[in-house]
Backbone as XML, in Angstrom:
<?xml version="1.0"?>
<chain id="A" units="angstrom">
  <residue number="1" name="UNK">
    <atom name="N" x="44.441" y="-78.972" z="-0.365"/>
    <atom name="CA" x="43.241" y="-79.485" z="-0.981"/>
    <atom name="C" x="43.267" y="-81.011" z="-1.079"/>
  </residue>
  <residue number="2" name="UNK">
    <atom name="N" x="44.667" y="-81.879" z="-1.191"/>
    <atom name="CA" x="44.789" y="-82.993" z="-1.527"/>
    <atom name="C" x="44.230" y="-83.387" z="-0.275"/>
  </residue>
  <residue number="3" name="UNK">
    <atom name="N" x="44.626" y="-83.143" z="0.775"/>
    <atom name="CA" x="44.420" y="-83.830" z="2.160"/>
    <atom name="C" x="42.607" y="-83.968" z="2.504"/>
  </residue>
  <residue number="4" name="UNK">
    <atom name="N" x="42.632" y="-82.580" z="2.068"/>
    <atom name="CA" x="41.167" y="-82.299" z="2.724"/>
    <atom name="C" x="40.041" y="-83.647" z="1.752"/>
  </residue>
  <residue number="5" name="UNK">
    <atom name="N" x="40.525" y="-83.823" z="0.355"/>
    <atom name="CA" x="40.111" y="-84.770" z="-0.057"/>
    <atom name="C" x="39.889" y="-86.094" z="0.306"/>
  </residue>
  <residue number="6" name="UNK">
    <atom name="N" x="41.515" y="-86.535" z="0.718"/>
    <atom name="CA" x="42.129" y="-87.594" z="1.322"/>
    <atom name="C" x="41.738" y="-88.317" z="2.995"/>
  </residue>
  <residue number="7" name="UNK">
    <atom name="N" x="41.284" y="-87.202" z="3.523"/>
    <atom name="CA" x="40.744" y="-87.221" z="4.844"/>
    <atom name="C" x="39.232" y="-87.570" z="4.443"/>
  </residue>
  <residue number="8" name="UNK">
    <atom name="N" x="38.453" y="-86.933" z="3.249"/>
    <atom name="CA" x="37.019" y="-87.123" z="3.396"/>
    <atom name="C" x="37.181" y="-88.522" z="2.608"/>
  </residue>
  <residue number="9" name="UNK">
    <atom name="N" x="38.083" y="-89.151" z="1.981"/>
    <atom name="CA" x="37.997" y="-90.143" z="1.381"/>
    <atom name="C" x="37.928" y="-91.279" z="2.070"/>
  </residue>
  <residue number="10" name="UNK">
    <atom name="N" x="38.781" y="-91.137" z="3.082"/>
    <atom name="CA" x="39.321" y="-92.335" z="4.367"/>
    <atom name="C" x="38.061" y="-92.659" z="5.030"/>
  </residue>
  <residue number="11" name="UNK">
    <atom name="N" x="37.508" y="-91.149" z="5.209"/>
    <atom name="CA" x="36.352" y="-91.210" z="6.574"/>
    <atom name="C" x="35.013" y="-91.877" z="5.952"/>
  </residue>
  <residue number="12" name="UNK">
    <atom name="N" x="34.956" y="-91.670" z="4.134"/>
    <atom name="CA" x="33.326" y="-92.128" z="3.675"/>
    <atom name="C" x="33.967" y="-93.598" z="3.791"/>
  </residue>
  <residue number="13" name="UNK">
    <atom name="N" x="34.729" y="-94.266" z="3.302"/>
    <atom name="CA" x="35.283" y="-95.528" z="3.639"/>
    <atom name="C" x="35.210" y="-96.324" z="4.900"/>
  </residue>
  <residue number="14" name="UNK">
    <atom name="N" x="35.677" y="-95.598" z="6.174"/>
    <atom name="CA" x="35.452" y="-96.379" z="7.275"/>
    <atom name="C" x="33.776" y="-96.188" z="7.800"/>
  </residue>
  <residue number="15" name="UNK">
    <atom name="N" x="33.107" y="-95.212" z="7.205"/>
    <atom name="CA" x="31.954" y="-95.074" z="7.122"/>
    <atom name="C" x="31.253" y="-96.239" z="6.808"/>
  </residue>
  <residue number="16" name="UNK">
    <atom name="N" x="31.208" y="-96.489" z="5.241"/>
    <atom name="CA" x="30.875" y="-97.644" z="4.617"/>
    <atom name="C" x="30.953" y="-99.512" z="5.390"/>
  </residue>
  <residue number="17" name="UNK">
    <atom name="N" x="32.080" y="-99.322" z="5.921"/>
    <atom name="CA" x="32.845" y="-100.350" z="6.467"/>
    <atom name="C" x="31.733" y="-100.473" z="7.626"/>
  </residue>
  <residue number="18" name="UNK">
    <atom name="N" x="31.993" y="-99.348" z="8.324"/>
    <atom name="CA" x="31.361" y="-99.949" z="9.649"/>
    <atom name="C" x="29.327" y="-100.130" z="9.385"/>
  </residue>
  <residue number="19" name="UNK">
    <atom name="N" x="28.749" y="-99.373" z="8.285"/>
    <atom name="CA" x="27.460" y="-99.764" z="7.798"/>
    <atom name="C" x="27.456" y="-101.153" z="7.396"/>
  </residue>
  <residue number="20" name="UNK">
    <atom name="N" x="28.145" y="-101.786" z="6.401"/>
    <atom name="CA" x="28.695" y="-103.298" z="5.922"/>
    <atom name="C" x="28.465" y="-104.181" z="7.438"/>
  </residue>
  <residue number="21" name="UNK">
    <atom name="N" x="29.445" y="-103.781" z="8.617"/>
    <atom name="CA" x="29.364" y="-104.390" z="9.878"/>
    <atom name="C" x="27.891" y="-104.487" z="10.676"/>
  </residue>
  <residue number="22" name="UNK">
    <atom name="N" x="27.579" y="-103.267" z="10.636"/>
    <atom name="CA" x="25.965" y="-103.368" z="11.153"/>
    <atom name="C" x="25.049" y="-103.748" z="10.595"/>
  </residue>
  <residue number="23" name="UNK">
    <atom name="N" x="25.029" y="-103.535" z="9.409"/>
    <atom name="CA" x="23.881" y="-104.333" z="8.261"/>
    <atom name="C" x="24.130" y="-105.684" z="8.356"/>
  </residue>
  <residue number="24" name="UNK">
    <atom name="N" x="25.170" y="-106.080" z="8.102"/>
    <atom name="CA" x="25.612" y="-107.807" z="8.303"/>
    <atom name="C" x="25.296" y="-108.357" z="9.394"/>
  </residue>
  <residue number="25" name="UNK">
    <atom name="N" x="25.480" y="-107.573" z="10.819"/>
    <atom name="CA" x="25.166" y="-108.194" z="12.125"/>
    <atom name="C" x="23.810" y="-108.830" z="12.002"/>
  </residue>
  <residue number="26" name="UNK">
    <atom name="N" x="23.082" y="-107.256" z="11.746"/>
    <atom name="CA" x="21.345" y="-107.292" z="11.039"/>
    <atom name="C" x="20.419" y="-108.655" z="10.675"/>
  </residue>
  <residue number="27" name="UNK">
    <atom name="N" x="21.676" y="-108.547" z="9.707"/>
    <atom name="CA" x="20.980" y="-109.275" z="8.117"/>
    <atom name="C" x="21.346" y="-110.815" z="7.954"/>
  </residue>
  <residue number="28" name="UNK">
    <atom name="N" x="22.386" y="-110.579" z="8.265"/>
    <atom name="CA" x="23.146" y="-112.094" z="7.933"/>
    <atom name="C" x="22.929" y="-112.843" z="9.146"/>
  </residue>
  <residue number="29" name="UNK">
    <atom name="N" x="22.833" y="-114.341" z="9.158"/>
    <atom name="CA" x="22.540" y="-114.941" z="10.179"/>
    <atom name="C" x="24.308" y="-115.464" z="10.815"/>
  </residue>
  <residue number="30" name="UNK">
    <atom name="N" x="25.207" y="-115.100" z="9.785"/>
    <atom name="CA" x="26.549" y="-115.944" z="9.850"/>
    <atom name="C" x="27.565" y="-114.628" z="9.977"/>
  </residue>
  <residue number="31" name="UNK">
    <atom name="N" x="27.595" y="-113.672" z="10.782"/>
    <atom name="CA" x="27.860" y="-112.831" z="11.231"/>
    <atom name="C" x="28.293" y="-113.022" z="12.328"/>
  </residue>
  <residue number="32" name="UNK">
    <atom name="N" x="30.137" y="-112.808" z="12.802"/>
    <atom name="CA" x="30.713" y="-112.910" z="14.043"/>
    <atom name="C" x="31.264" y="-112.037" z="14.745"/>
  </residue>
  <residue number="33" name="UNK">
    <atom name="N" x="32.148" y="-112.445" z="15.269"/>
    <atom name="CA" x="32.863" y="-111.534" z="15.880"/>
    <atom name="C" x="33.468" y="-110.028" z="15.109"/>
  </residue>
  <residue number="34" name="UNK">
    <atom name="N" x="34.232" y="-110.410" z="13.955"/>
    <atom name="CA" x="34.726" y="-109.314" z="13.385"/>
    <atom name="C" x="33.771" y="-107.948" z="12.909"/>
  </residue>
  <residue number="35" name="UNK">
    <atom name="N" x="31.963" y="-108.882" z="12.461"/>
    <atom name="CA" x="31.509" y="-107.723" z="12.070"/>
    <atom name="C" x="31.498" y="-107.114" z="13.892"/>
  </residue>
  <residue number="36" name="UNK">
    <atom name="N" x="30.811" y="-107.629" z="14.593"/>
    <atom name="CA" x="30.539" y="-107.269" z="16.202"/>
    <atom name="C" x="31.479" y="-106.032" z="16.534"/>
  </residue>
  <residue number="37" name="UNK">
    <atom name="N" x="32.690" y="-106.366" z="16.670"/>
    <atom name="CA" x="33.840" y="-105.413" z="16.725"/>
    <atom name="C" x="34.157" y="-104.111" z="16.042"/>
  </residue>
  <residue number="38" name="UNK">
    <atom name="N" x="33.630" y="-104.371" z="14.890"/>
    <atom name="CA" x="33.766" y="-103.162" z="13.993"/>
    <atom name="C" x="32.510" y="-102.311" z="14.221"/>
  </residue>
  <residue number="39" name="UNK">
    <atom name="N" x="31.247" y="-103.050" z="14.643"/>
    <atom name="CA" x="30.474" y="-102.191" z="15.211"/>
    <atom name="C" x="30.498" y="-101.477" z="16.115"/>
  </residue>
  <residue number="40" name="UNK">
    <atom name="N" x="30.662" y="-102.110" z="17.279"/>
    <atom name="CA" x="31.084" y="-101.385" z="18.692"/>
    <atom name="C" x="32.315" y="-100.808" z="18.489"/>
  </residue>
  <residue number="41" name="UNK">
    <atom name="N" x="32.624" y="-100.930" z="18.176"/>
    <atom name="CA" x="34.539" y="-99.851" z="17.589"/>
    <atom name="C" x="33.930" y="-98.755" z="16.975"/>
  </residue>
  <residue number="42" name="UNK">
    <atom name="N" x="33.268" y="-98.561" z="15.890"/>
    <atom name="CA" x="32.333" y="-97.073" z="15.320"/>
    <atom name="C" x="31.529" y="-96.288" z="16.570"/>
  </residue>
  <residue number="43" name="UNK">
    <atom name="N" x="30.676" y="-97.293" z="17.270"/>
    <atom name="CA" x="29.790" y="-96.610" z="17.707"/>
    <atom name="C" x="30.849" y="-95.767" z="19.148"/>
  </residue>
  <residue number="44" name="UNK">
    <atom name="N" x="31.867" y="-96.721" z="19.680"/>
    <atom name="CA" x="32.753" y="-96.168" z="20.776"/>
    <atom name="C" x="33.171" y="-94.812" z="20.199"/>
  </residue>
  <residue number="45" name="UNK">
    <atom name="N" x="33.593" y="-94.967" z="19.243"/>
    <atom name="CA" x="34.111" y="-93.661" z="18.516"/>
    <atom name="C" x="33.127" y="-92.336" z="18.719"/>
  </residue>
  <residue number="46" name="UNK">
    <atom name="N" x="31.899" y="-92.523" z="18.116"/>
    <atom name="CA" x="30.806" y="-91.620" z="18.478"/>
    <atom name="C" x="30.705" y="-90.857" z="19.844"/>
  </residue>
  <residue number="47" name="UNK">
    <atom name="N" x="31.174" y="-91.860" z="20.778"/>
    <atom name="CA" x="31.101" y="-91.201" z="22.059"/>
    <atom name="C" x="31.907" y="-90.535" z="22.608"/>
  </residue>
  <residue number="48" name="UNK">
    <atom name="N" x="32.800" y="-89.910" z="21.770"/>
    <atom name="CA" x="33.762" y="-89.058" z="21.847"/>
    <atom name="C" x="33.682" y="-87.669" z="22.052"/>
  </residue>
  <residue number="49" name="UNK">
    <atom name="N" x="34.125" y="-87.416" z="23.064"/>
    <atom name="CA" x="33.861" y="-85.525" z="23.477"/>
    <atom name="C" x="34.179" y="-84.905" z="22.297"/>
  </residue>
  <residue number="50" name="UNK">
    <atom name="N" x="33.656" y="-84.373" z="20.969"/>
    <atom name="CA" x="34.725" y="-84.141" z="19.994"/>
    <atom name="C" x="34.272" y="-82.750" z="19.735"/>
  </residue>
  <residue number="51" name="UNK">
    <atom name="N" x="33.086" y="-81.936" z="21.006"/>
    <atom name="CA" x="33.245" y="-80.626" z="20.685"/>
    <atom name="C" x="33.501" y="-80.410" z="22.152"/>
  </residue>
  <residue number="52" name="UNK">
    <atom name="N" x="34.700" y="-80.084" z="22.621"/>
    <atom name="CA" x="35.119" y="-79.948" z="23.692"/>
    <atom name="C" x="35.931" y="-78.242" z="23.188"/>
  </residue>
  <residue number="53" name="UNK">
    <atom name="N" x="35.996" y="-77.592" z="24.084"/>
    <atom name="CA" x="36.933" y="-76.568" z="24.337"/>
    <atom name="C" x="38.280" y="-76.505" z="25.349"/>
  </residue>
  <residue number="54" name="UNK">
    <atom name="N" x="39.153" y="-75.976" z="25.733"/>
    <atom name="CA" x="39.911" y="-75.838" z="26.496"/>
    <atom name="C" x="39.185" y="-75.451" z="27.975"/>
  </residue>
  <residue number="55" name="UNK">
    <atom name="N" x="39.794" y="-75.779" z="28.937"/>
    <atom name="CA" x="39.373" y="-75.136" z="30.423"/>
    <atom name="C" x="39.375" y="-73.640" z="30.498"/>
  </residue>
  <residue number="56" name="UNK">
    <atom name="N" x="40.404" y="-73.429" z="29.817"/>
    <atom name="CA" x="40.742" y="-71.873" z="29.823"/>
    <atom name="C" x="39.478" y="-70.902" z="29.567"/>
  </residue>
  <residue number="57" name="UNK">
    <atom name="N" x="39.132" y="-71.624" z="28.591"/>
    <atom name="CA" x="37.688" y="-70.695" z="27.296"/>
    <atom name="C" x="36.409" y="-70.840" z="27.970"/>
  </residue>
  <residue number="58" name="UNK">
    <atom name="N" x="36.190" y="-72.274" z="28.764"/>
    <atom name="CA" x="34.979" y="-73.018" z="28.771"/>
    <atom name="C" x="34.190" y="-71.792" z="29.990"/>
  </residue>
  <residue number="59" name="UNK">
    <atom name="N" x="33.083" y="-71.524" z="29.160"/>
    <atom name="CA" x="32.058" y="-70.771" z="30.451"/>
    <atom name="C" x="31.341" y="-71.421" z="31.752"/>
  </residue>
  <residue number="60" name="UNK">
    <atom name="N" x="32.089" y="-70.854" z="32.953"/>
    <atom name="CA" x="31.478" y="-71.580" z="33.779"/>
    <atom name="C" x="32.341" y="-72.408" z="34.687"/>
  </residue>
  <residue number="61" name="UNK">
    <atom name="N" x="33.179" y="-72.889" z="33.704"/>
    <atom name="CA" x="34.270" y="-73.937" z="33.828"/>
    <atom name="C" x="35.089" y="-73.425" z="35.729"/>
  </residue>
  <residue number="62" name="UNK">
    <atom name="N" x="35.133" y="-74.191" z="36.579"/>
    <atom name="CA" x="36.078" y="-73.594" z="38.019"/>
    <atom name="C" x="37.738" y="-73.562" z="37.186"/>
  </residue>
  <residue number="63" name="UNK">
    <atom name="N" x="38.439" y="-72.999" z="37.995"/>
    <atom name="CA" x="39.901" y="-72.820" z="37.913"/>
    <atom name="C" x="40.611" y="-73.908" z="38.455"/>
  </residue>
  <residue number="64" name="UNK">
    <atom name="N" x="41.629" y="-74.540" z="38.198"/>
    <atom name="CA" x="42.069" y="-75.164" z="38.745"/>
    <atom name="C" x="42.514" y="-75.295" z="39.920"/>
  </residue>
  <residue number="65" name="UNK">
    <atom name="N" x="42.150" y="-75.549" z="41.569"/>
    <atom name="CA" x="42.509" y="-75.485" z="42.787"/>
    <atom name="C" x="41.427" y="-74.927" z="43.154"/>
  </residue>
  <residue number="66" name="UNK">
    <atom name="N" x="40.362" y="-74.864" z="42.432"/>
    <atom name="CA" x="38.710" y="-73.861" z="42.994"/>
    <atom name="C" x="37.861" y="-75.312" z="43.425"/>
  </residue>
  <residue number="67" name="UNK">
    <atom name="N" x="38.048" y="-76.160" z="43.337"/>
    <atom name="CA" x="36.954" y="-77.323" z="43.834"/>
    <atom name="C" x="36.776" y="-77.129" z="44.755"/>
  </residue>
  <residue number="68" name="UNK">
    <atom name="N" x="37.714" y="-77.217" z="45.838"/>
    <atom name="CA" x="37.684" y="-77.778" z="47.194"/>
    <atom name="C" x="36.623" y="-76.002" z="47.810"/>
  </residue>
  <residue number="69" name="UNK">
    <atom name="N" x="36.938" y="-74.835" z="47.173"/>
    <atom name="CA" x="36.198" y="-73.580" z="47.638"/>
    <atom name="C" x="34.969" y="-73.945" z="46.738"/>
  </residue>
  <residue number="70" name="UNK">
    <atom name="N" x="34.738" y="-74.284" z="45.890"/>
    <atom name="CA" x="33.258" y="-74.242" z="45.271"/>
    <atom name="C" x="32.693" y="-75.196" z="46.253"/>
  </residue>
  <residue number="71" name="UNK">
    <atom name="N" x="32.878" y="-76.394" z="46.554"/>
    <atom name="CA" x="32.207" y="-77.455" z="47.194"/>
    <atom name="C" x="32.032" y="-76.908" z="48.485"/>
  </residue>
  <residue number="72" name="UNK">
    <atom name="N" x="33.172" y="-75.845" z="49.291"/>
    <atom name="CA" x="32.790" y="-75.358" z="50.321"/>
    <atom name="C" x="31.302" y="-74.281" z="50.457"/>
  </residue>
  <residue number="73" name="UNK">
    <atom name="N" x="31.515" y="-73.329" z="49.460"/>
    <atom name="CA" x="30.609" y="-72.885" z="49.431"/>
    <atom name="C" x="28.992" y="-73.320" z="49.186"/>
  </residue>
  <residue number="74" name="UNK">
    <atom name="N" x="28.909" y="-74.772" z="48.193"/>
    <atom name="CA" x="27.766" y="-75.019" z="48.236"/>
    <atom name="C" x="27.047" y="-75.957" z="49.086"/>
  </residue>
  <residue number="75" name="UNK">
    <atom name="N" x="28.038" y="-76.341" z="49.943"/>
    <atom name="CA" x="27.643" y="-76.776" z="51.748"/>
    <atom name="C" x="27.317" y="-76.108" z="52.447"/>
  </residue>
  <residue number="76" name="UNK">
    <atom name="N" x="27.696" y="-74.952" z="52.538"/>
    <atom name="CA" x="27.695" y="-73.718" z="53.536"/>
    <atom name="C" x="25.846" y="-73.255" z="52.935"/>
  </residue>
  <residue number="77" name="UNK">
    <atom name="N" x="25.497" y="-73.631" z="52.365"/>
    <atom name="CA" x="23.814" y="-73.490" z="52.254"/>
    <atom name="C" x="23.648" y="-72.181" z="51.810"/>
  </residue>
  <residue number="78" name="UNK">
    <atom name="N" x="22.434" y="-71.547" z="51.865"/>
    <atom name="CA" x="22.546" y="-69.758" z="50.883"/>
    <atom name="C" x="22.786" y="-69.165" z="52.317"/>
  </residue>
  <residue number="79" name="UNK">
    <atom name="N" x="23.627" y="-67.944" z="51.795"/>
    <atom name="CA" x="24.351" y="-67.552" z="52.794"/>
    <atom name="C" x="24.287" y="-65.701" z="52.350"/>
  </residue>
  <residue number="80" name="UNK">
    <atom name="N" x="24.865" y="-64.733" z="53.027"/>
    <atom name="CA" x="25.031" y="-63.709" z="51.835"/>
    <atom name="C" x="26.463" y="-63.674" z="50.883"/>
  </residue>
  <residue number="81" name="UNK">
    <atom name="N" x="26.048" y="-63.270" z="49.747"/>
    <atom name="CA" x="26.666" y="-63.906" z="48.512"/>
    <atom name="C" x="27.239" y="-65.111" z="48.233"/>
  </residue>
  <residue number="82" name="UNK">
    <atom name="N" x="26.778" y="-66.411" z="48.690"/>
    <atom name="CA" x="26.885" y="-67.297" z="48.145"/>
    <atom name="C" x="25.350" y="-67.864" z="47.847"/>
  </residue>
  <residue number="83" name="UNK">
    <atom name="N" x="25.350" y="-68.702" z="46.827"/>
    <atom name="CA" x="24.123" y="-69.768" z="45.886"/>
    <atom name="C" x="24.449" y="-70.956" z="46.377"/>
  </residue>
  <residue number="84" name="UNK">
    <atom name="N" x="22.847" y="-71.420" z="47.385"/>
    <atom name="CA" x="22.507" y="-72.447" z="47.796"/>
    <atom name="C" x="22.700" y="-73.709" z="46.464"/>
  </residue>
  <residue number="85" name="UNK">
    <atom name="N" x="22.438" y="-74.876" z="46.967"/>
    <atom name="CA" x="22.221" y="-75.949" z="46.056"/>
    <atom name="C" x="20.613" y="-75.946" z="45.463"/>
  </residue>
  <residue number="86" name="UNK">
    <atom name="N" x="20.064" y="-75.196" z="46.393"/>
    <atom name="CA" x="18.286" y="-75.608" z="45.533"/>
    <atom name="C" x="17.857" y="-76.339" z="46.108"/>
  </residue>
  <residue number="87" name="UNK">
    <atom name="N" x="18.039" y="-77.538" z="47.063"/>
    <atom name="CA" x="17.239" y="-78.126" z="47.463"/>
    <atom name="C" x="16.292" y="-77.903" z="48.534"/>
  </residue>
</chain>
């Protein structure tokens, strides 16, 4: 329970921090580098795959050593039992 606290405590904090950075960029005319950084440092963060699954699980997902046969097959145009590209 301590952690789970401790973790939401850290995160409303760097939260705060990086709002402080963007509002200041905003607002303040005397705003530099450091807020700049802390902005683009949050927002990089955001762009983080962070609902990703394993290859194993993922639907759809090829097998590892299946590229080079998937790419064959969707050259080879519709064929019987293989799926054209659509175009």
């Amino acid at each position: 329970m301590a952690g789970r606290i401790a973790r939401r405590g850290v995160l409303l904090g760097l939260g705060a921090v990086w709002w402080w950075a963007v509002l200041r960029l905003a607002v303040a005319p005397g705003a530099g580098a450091l807020e700049g950084t802390i902005a683009a440092g949050g927002w990089g963060l955001s762009l983080l795959p962070v609902h990703c699954v394993a290859k194993a699980q993922a639907v759809g997902a090829v097998a590892v050593g299946r590229w080079r046969a998937a790419w064959r097959v969707a050259e080879e145009g519709p064929g019987v039992g293989s799926v054209g590209r659509g175009l």
